[in-house]
C-alpha positions, 0 to 999 in steps of 0.5 A: 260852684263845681258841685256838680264834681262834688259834695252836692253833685252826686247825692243831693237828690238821692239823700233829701227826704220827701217833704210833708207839703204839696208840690208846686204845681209845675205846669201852671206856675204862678206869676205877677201882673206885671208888664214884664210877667205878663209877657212871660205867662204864655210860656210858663202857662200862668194868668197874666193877672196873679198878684203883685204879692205872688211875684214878691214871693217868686223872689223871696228867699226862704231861706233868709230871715232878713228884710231886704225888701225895707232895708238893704245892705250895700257895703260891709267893712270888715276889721277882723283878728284871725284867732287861730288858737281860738278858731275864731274870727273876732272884731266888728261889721259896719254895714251900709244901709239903704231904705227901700222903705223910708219908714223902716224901723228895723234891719233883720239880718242873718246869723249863726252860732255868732257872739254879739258883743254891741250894736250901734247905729251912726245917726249923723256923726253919732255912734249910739247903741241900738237895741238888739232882739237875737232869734232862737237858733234854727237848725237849718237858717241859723238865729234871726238878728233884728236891730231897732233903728234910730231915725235917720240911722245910715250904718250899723256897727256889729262888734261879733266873734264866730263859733268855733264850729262855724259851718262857714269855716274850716280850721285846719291844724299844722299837722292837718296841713301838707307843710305840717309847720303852720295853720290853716283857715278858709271860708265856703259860704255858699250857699247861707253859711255867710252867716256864720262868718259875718251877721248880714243879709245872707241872701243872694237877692241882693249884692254888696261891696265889701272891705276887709282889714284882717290881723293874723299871724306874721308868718302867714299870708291871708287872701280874699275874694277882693282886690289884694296885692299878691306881692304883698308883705307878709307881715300879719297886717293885710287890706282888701277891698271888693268894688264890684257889687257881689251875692254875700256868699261870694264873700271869701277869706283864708289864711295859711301859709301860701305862696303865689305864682303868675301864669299872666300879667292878670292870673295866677295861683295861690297854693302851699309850698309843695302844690304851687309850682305843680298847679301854676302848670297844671292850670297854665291854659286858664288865660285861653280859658278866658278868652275864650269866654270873653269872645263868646260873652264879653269881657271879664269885668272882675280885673284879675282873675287868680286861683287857690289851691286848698288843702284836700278838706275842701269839701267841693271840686271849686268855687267861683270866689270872684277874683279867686276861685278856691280849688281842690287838690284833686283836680291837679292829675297832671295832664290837664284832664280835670281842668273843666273845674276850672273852665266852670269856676272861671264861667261863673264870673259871668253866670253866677257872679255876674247874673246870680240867681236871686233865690237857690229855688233857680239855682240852674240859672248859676250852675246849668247856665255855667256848666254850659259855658264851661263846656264850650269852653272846653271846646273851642280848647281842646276840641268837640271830641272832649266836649262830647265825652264830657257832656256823655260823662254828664248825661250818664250821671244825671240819669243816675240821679234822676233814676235815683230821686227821691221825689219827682219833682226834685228833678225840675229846674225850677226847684220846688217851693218846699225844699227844706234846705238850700244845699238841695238845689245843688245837684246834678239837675240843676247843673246838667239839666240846665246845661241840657236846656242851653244845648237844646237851645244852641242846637235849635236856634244855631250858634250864630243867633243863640250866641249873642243871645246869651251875650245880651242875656249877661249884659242885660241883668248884669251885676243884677239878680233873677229867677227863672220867671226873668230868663223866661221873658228874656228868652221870650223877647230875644228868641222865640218872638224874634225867630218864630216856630223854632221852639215852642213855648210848651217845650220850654215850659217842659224844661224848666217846669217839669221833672224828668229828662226832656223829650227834646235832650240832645243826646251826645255821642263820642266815637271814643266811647263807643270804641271803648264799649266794643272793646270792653264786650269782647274782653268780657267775652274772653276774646281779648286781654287788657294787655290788648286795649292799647290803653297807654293813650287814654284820657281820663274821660275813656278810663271813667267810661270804661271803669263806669259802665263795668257790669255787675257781673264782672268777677274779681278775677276780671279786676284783678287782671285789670289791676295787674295790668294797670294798677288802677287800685293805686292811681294818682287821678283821684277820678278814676281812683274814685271810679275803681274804688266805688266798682271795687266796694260793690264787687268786694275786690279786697285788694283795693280797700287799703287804699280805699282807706288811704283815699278817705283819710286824704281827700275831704272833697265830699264827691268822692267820699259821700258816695265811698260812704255810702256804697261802703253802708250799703255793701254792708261794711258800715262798722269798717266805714264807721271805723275809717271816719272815726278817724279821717273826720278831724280833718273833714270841713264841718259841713262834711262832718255834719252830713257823714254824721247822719249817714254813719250814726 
């Protein structure tokens, strides 16, 4: 998920309150006696003689109520109608059961805001109802669902309807939409909002299969995350099927009127009728994408691979849907600039949903292992040059967080036992701290033996799940054993167990950057005009360098010569837009707050807008942002909803 360009990926540290338990200690992290953990105790500092008990809970997933270490789902069938004048999705789940213990007598599944209808459980060729006991509602992990189970049940049959207000989807009017003639509905389950779409175990310790029939409105065209025909008849009456094993969170549906174009015989775009063609070009480098990846890490094993572009409500940059990444509009600059978020959603089909992180506490293994990937992707495309400007980008906005953070451990890779939601893993430590920790690596070792090491690394725990104690031991085994004195196993522990940037960063440095800086300096000391930049041939990355690193002391009269030159207070490229508004609200240039307005009405991709709110309140212009957001939240996701909520009460 592209959080790291969005909702999550510039907040997520900053806002979370301290929690009342103690830290893990991160330089003694406990492990399991094991064979396998004990290898990794050297590195990690732990006794090789922990319990049993202490892996079982390395692996835990707090932040599910089910019993997956008893019974596991394997396969979901879904028959659903799609109720747009209700918002809701209503019919039945047949889940696949599969007995880790044989005397289970009990599966515990995950809900939210769900209506239970029945239950039943097969038993041979017999349906017979089960006996249902649904939990108090937690604010945070929904209600706990737990189906007494006959002897010998194989299946369980949930007949449900979704809330209206489900976390996990978003509702969008006619008028919401840009053909203003039709509806719209889509899901974004990560990282536990599955529950509220589907009662399963929504945790991504395990994989499942998934099918789906859905029955909508005829003159809409629903896709999913799952095998779909794109030259499909619009007829209301659609059939999915997911074959590969996937994370319940990588569940994903929506429903709209959409239209498709192919860029290869296995990629294409899904996108309304007035962004289609625009994103078909915009994205036209993807198949290079993944060849890309393919010759770095194998083959792409999900056998298409196609993009959504959503409405502009999309709360986050991208998310890695296998077979469908789900996109927002604000990466469509026109010039290929923003496709990193491509490059990142399309590397997750071999970090993430290939190897997934068994609890959100090792988030970094999806989200910093694939914004490297993603970065050398963007290399081997478009050169080392914007590699190294995005990589200084990254850097420069990690420091930001980690200088912001409200606790220190909130900046370690392996993510504290206390975080009080699962949404906190997701912030820029986890994606470029981790990308850090693989560059660090790359650069140690050279890419001709740290290459095939992460190739083997995918391969081996491939269609598996781990945490960060299973990468330890890997990386133990393959490198650090096999190639002696190269890395020590202190630095790795300081990477993965300890707050704070690593002594051993490999800092990045662009030449166009340090022009910019040169250039900037004389401006501001008056020896030159904007007009004297020769900016017509900057890339997005020098002008979010340029705008980023303007000094507070900058006067209005200064933005104002920027803005008649460039007009940046009405650019098109959401990023820099994003860059001068956040500039603008802490210098108080009022030229730009109608469109400032304009941009929160539009986009609902909570990168920009959290901190635009934010910046606005801490300017001191709450009741103009309170104002702003009475009237653009109708058409913001309800997640967005949730959290501007608390920050404009």
């Amino acid at each position: 998920m592209n959080f790291r360009l969005s909702a999550a990926a510039s907040a997520a540290v900053i806002v979370i309150s301290a929690a009342a338990c103690s830290r893990e200690d991160a330089s003694t992290p406990t492990l399991a006696s094991s064979p396998e953990i004990a290898a990794t105790a050297a590195v990690t500092n732990a006794p090789a003689d922990q319990t049993s008990a202490t892996q079982q809970e390395l692996r835990r997933d707090k932040f599910s109520y089910a019993n997956y270490d008893e019974v596991r789902v394997t396969h979901v069938s879904l028959d659903l109608d799609v109720l747009f004048d209700e918002k809701v999705l209503d019919g039945t789940a047949t889940l696949d059961l599969e007995y880790v213990k044989p005397d289970a007598k009990s599966l515990i599944l995950d809900t939210n805001d769900l209506t239970i209808r029945s239950v039943d459980a097969r038993v041979g060729e017999e349906w017979v109802a089960a006996t249902i006991n649904l939990g108090a509602d937690d604010p945070v992990m929904g209600s706990r669902l737990e189906i007494a189970l006959p002897e010998g049940a194989a299946q369980v049959r949930i007949a449900y309807r979704t809330s209206p207000g489900a976390l996990g989807l978003q509702w969008l009017a006619p008028e919401q939409t840009a053909g203003k003639a039709h509806p719209f509905m889509y899901s974004q389950n990560q990282a536990i909002n599955a529950r509220s779409m589907v009662p399963i175990q929504d945790t991504p310790a395990i994989r499942i299969t998934y099918d789906a029939t859905l029955r909508t409105q005829k003159d809409l065209f629903a896709v999913m995350s799952a095998a779909q025909d794109p030259d499909g008849v619009r007829d209301g009456d659609y059939y999915f099927s997911m074959p590969q094993p996937i994370p319940p969170y990588l569940i994903a549906v929506a429903v709209g009127d959409i239209e498709f174009r192919p860029i290869s015989d296995h990629i294409g775009v899904y996108a309304e009728d007035y962004i289609v063609d625009r994103a078909a070009k915009e994205f036209e480098d993807t198949p290079k994408m993944e060849a890309a990846d393919a010759a770095l890490y194998g083959p792409y094993r999900w056998d298409r691979y196609d993009m959504l572009v959503l409405p502009p409500s999309f709360p986050i940059g991208g998310m890695e849907n296998p077979r469908l990444t789900f996109l927002t509009p604000t990466i469509i600059a026109g010039d290929k600039s923003l496709t990193n978020v491509v490059a990142h959603e399309l590397a997750h089909s071999w970090s993430g949903n290939l190897v997934t992180n068994a609890t959100w506490r090792d988030a970094w293994l999806n989200e910093g292992v694939t914004s490297y990937v993603e970065n050398r992707v963007m290399e081997a495309l478009y050169g080392p040059e914007r590699a190294e400007m995005e990589r200084t980008l990254d850097l420069d906005e990690l420091k930001r967080v980690v200088g912001e953070a409200k606790r220190p451990e909130l900046t370690q890779l392996k993510m504290p036992a206390d975080i009080e939601d699962p949404d906190d893993a997701f912030s820029q430590v986890s994606y470029i701290k981790g990308a850090f920790f693989l560059k660090f690596l790359e650069t140690r070792f050279g890419r001709d033996v740290f290459d095939p090491f992460l190739k083997g690394y995918f391969d081996h725990f491939a269609f598996k799940t781990v945490i960060t104690e299973d990468f330890v031991e890997y990386l133990k085994d393959n490198l650090l054993t096999a190639h002696p004195g190269v890395v020590s196993e202190e630095e790795v522990h300081e990477w993965l167990y300890e707050p704070g940037l690593s002594a051993t960063m490999i800092i990045p440095h662009s030449d166009a950057f340090a022009k910019i800086v040169e250039m900037q300096a004389a401006w501001l000391a008056g020896d030159m005009t904007p007009a004297d930049f020769g900016a017509d041939g900057w890339t997005t990355h020098e002008w979010l360098s340029f705008i980023n690193s303007l000094p507070d002391h900058t006067t209005l009269d200064q933005f104002a010569a920027l803005d008649i030159t460039f007009d940046l207070t009405h650019s098109t490229n959401d990023e820099i837009a994003f860059a001068w508004f956040m500039k603008s609200i802490d210098a108080g240039y009022e030229p730009a707050f109608p469109e400032i307005r304009k941009f929160l009405l539009r986009v609902g991709r909570g990168k920009f807008i959290f901190r635009l709110y934010s910046e606005l309140v801490n300017e001191g212009r709450k009741v103009w942002a309170q104002e702003v957001y009475a009237e653009a939240r109708p058409g913001y996701h309800p997640v967005t909803q949730q959290r501007l909520d608390e920050t404009l009460k």
